[in-house]
C-alpha positions, 0 to 999 in steps of 0.5 A, a space after each residue: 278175407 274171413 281173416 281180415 273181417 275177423 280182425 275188425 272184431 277182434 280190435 273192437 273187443 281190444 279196444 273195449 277190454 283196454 279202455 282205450 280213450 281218446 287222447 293225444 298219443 304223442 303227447 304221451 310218448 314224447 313225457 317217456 323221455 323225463 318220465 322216472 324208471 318206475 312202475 309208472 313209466 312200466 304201465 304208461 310203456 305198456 298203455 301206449 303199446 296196447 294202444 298200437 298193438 292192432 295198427 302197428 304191432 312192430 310200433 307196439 313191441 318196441 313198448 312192450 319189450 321197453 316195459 319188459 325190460 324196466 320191469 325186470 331191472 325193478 323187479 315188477 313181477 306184474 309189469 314182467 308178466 303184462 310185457 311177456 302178455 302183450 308181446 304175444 298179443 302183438 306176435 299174434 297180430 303180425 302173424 308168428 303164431 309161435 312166437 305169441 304162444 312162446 311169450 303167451 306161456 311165459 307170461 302163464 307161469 307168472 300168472 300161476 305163481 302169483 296167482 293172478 286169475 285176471 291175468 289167466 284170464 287174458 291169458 286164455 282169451 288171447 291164446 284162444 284167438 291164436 288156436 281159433 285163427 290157426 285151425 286148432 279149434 279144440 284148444 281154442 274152445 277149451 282157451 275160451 271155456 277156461 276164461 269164462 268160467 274164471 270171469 264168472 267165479 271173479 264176478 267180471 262182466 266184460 272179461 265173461 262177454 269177451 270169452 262168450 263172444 270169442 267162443 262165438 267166433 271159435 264156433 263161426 270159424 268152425 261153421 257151426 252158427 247155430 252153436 255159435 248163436 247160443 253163446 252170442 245170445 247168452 252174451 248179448 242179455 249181459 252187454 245190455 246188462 252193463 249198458 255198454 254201446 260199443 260192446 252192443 254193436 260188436 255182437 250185433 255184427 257176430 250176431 248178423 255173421 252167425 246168420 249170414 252164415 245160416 243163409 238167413 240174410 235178412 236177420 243178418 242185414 237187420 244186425 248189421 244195421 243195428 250194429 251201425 247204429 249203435 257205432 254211429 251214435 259212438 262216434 267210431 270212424 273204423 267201427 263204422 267204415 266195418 259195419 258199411 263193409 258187412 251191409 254191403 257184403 250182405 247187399 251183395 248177397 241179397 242182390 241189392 246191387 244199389 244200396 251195396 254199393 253205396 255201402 261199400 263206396 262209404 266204408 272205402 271213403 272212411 278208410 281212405 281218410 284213415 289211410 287204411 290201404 287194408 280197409 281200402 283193398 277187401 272194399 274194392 274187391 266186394 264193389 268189384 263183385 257188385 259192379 260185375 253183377 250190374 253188368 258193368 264188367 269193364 268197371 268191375 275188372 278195372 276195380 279188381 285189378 286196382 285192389 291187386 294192385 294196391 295188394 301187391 303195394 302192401 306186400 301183404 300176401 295173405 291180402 294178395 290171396 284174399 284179392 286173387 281168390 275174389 277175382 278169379 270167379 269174376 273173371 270166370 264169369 266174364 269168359 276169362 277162364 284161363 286169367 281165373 285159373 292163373 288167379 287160382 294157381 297163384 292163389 295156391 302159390 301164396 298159401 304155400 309160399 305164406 306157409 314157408 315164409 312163416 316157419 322161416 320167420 319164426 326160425 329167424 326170430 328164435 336165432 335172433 332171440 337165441 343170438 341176444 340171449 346168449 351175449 347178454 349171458 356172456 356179458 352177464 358172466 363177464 360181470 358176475 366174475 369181475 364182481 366175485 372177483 371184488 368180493 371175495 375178500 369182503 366176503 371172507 371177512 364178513 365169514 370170519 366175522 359172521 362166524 366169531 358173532 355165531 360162536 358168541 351167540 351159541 355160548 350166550 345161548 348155551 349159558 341160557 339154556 344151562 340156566 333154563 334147563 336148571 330152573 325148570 328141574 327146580 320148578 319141576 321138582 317144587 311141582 312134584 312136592 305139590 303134587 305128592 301133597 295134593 294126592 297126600 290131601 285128597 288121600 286124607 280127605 277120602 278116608 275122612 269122607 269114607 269115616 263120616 260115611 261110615 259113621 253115618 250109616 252107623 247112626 242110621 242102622 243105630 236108629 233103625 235098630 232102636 226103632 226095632 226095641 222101641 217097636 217091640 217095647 210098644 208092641 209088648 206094651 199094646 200087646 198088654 192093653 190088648 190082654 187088659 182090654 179082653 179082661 174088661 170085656 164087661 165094661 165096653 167103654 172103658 174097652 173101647 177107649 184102651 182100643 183106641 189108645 192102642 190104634 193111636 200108639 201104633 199109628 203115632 208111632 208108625 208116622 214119627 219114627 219112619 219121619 226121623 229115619 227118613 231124614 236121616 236116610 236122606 242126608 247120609 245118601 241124598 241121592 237114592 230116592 232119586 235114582 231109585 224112582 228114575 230107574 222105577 218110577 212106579 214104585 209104591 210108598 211101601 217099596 221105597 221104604 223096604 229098598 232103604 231098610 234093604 240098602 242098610 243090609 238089615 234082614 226081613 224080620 228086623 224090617 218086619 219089625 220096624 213097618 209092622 209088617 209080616 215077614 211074608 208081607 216083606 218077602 212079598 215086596 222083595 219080590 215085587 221090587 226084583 221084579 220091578 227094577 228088572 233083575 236077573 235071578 243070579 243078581 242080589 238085591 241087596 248089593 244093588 241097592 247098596 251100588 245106589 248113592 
């Protein structure tokens, strides 16, 4: 019966996932007929067969299996991938689990080569609901992980609700509710999200599951109503009968025969209305348990052999041993032991016979399959040759004619190229002469810029050696008022005014002839004060100058000359602009100097 209760859930979440509106179907199947072989007509193909695809699957996969078709002749990718998809969907629905998987990986390698992640993602939730239903609980999670963690990366809400809620299942199939619960909960903050009745009342009654199955029968009753409320608002007659259905299983549990049966009669009615034999069976067989718990042994037998019978007239043997497995206990209790155990041993007999029944079905389907396809290949060989055939002179034509226009266009290509190949020898060789003449040029200009350069330092040592003779010149001239001035020792006046004449000279002289050389030093090498005081910012005036004599490979008397300094002095500032630039013992001052520009 779990079976049958969990496919009341799986069709709500169908119906939802689909969009199903209300409209009238036949209207819609009888347009087909007038309706143009397009990618239109695939869709509406495919629409109508979702719509069947949980009430009729056999209805459903007429539709699919016509879209598959159209969509191969138009070479519709999608339409090819969604009518492999649904058939598998429709399989599932009639019980040949191997056969959904068959057309379910199908439709997978379409969705992997066209990368269509909304298509993977039915694709997992569909291929789940086969692993949960057949006991391969392991694939089942990893199906319904896959589709979640692809709806949250695409952002879509209802495709993550419809993994969680199925993950839910997988873990209430496991019997494991507390699991189960987490993931239901996780699911129920997002259907309030998205404001959405009908997927609210559906985890409502997989919430009321969850609990019922922890043995916590009020939490399960207050879901179950919950749900019923949200379906009452929605209109949905099986969604109601369904949600009737569990407060009545629950009431039973509950040992509230009166309100269950209440319950269970109104879903019957509902499914009697709608012609549900199915809906009609599972509620007989829960009032027949009510009624024995009343005492009315007499009505509930006769209720439990009425939905034998009505299980039997569906010819629904799994159905048969839902119904068996129901009225077995109820016999038992009633004193019928040995009617219980012929329930129970034809219970089994069905398990085993659905069993066979099932491979023998798949067999079948896979000869059938195999039997189609191999006429449609003959007929497809068949064909091809007549075409070949028919072809074949056309095609030597085309050969002769393709090759003369290949020749043509390789000669046309080969003259191309030839003239190609010469101009570009042409421009190489005037971009060689441009390039010699280039080098040629800046060979030039280097020796012109290594002349001036020279000169340069020419004119500067010229006037560092000028400023040497007029320094001595000077220095004789004072030298000689120096000697005049001790003479005229008696005249202090006159005494004092040739000393200061003397000071005067030197320091007048001391001032403009370093300004002169100065500039000219800055012009021929702009750069040296500049790197000199980045590599020693602390260097005094003095030092800078004896590094720009230095530069000019000018020796310490001639520098002591020209700063009026000692030759000791100078030899002392040497010293202390080595230590200051931080040279090694065996590294000159001089060429260092002389390496800054």
């Amino acid at each position: 019966m779990w079976k049958f209760i969990f496919s009341f859930f799986v069709v709500g979440l169908l119906l939802i996932s689909i969009g199903v509106r209300c409209e009238d179907f036949s209207v819609l199947e009888s347009q087909l007929a007038v309706m143009k072989d397009d990618t239109i007509k695939v869709n509406t193909l495919l629409y109508l067969g979702t719509h069947y695809c949980y009430t009729d699957a056999d209805k459903a996969l007429l539709f699919f299996q016509q879209a598959l078709v159209l969509s191969v002749r138009l070479g519709y990718e999608q339409g090819i991938a969604s009518g492999f998809l649904w058939q598998g969907r429709a399989y599932y629905y009639k019980d040949e689990y191997d056969l959904a998987r068959l057309h379910l990986e199908k439709a997978k390698e379409i969705f992997e080569e066209t990368s269509n992640q909304e298509g993977m993602i039915n694709y997992h939730q569909f291929t789940g609901a086969i692993n949960s239903i057949t006991g391969n609980f392991t694939n089942a999670i990893r199906n319904y992980q896959n589709a979640i963690d692809l709806s949250k990366q695409l952002l879509l809400k209802k495709d993550l609700y419809l993994g969680l809620c199925g993950l839910g299942n997988v873990y209430l199939n496991r019997s494991d509710p507390t699991l189960a619960k987490k993931y239901f909960i996780e699911a129920l903050s997002l259907v309030y999200h998205i404001n959405d009745p009908a997927l609210t009342s559906i985890l409502f009654t997989n919430l009321g599951k969850a609990h019922e199955l922890t043995n916590d029968l009020d939490s399960a009753l207050l879901f179950y109503e919950r749900s019923l409320e949200k379906r009452l608002d929605d209109g949905g007659v099986r969604m109601i009968a369904s949600s009737e259905y569990n407060i009545g299983s629950i009431l039973i549990k509950m040992g509230q025969f009166d309100r269950a049966l209440q319950n269970l009669e109104a879903s019957k009615n509902k499914y009697i209305e709608m012609n549900d034999d199915t809906g009609v069976c599972i509620n007989m067989l829960e009032i027949s348990k009510g009624l024995f718990h009343k005492g009315k042994t007499d009505e509930a037998l006769d209720i439990a052999q009425q939905a034998i019978a009505l299980a039997n007239k569906l010819n629904n043997p799994s159905l048969k041993s839902d119904a068996y497995m129901a009225i077995a206990p109820v016999m038992a209790l009633a004193g019928f032991y040995d009617v219980a155990y012929n329930y129970m041993l034809a219970n089994n007999a069905i398990k085993d016979s659905l069993a066979l029944v099932n491979k023998e079905k798949i067999i079948s389907e896979l000869e059938i399959q195999f039997q189609t396809s191999r006429i449609s290949d003959e007929n497809k060989l068949l064909k091809s040759r007549n075409e070949i055939q028919h072809k074949n002179i056309l095609l030597l034509y085309i050969s002769l004619t393709g090759s003369l226009i290949i020749l043509a266009l390789l000669f046309v290509l080969f003259r191309l190229k030839s003239k190609s190949l010469k101009r570009q020898q042409e421009l190489y060789k005037s971009e060689k002469t441009i390039r010699e003449q280039e080098t040629k040029i800046r060979e030039k200009e280097q020796l012109l810029l290594e002349e001036q350069l020279e000169t340069k330092n020419r004119e500067l040592a010229s006037k560092a050696l000028e400023m040497l003779r007029v320094n001595e010149t000077l220095g004789d001239v004072i030298e000689k008022l120096g000697q005049f001035r001790s003479s005229l020792s008696q005249n202090e006046q006159v005494a004092k005014t040739i000393n200061n004449i003397i000071c005067g000279l030197e320091g007048q002289l001391k001032h403009n002839s370093w300004n002169e050389f100065e500039k000219i030093f800055t012009n021929i090498h702009s750069e040296f004060f500049e790197k000199l005081l980045n590599i020693c910012p602390d260097l005094t005036g003095t030092e800078i100058k004896i590094a720009a004599l230095l530069k000019l490979n000018l020796n310490t008397k001639e520098i002591a000359a020209i700063t009026f300094k000692s030759e000791a002095g100078i030899k002392s500032t040497r010293y202390r602009l080595r230590k200051k630039l931080a040279l090694d013992n065996d590294e000159s001052l001089i060429p260092f100097l002389m390496k800054l520009s």
